[in-house]
N, C-alpha and C positions, 0 to 999 in steps of 0.2 A: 142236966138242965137243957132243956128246950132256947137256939138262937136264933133271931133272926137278921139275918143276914144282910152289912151295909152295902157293902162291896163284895168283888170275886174274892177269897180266899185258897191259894190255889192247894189241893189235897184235901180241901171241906168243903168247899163249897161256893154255889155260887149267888149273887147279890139276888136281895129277896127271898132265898130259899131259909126253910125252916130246917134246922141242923140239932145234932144233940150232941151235947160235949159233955168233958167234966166238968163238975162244980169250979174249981179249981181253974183248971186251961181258959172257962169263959170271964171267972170273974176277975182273974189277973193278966188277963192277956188280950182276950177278943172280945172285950166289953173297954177296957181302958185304952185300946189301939182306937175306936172307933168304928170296927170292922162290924160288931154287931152290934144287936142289944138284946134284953130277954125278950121271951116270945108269949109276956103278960096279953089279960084281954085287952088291953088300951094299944099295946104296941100290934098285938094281931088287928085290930082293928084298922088300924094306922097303915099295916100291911096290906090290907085287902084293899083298902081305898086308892092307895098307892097302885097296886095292880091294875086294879078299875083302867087308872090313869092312863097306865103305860103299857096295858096289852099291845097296844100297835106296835110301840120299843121291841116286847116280847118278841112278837108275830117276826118283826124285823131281824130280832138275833138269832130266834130260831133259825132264821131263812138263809143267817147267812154261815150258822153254823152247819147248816145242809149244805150251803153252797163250798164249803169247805172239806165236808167229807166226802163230796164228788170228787175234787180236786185230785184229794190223796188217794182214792179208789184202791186198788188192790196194791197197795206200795209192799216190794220189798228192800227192805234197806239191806244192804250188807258190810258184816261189821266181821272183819279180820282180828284173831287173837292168837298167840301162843298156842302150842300144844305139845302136850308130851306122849305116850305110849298110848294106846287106846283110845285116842283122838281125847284122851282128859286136856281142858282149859286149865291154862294157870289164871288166873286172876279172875273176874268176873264182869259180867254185860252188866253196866248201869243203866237206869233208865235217866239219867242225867247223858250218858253217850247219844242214847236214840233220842234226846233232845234235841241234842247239839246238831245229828245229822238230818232230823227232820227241817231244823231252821237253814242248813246250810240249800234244802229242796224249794226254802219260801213255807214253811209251815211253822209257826209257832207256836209250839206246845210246851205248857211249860213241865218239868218232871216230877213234879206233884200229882200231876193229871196224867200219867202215864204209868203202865201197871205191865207186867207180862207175867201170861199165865203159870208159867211152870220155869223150875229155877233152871237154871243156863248152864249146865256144867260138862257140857260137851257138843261136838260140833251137830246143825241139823237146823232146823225150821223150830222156830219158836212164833207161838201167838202172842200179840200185845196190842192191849186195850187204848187208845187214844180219846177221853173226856174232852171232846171240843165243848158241849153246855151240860145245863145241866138235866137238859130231858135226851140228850145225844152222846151215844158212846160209840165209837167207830172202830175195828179192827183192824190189824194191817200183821205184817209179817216179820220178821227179820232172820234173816240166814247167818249163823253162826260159820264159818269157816278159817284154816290156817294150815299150818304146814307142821307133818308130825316128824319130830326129833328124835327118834331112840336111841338107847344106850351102845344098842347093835352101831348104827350107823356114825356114833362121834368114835366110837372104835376104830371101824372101816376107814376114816377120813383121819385120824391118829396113825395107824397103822400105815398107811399109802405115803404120808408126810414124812416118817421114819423113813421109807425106804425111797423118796425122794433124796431126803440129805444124805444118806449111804451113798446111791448113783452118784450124785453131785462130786463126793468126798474122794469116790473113787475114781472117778472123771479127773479131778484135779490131781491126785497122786501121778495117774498114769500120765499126766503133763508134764510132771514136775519131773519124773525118771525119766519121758522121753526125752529133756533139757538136759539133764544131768549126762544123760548118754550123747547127748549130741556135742555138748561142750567136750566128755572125754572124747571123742572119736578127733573133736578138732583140736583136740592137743598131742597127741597120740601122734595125729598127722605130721602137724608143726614141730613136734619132736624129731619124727622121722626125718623129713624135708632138711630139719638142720642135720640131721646127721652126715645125711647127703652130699648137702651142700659143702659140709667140715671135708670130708673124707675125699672130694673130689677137687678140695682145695690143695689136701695134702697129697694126693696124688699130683696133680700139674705142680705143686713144688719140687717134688722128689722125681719127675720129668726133666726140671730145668735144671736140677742139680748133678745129676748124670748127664746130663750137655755138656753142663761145663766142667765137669771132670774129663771126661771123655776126651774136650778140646783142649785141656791141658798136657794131657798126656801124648798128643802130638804133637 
């Protein structure tokens, strides 16, 4: 069925324009929201007088839907994702994203009205359509780019981490025997020193003991 359209409808259309839906979608959805009505000869009727009315409106939206796709002129947005071998995306570009980054430039588009040509499934230049009216479609860019992860390379950074904590482990051993040796060598010593120390006790006693035998026996 043929609607005519109340307002913007964003992904159908826009206010005024003549649209075709399903049976169904129009008569339970965009006939009871208010958004359209059918597009009978009393309501086309009603359409074109209305037009009559509001060409200048028109003339005006167009103008300023021009003045809008100067703005954006050859925009490329760039939009960072995952990747894995072969530059393959994990997940995928929504046109709800290039929404989000259009508005964050001062553009408001909404993701209804946003299309991109060919599906996104690796990194590279992609074309997408931007619906600013409904006689105005504008084109812009976006660059897919990311950083690629291989199997090779969580290896390499696996492997290197192993043989970090080996160094490490064995760094710490040869600390712990160089202590262990230092402690023996200072006991060893302190063993010796008493020995020393005993045995030259007992020599000046067996010195002073032969004195005084010595002076007895005179």
């Amino acid at each position: 069925m043929n609607i005519i359209l109340l307002q913007d409808v964003p992904g159908l259309g826009f206010k005024d324009e003549i649209v075709k839906v399903k049976n169904g979608y129009g008569r339970n959805y965009i006939i009871p929201k208010g958004f359209g009505v059918i597009a009978n000869k009393s309501n086309s009727k009603i359409l074109e007088e209305n037009l009559k009315q509001t060409v200048k409106k028109q003339e005006e939206s167009i103008k300023n839907a021009n003045k809008t796709a100067k703005n954006i002129g050859e925009l490329v947005l760039e939009i960072k994702v995952k990747t894995g071998v072969e530059d393959k995306i994990f997940g995928s570009v929504t046109t709800a994203q290039i929404s989000k980054l259009l508005l964050e430039k001062g553009f408001e588009i909404h993701k209804k009205n946003i299309s991109i040509q060919n599906k996104v499934n690796s990194l590279g230049e992609y074309d997408v359509n931007l619906k600013i009216h409904k006689d105005l479609t504008h084109e812009i860019k976006i660059n897919v780019s990311g950083s690629v992860e291989s199997k090779k390379v969580k290896s390499s950074t696996k492997e290197e981490s192993k043989k970090k904590v080996e160094k490490e482990e064995k760094t710490k051993n040869k600390t712990v025997k160089e202590e262990e040796s230092k402690k023996k060598v200072e006991k060893e010593e302190k063993t010796k020193n008493k020995t020393v120390k005993k045995s030259a006790e007992l020599n000046s006693k067996a010195s002073t003991d032969n004195k005084k035998s010595s002076s007895k026996k005179k």
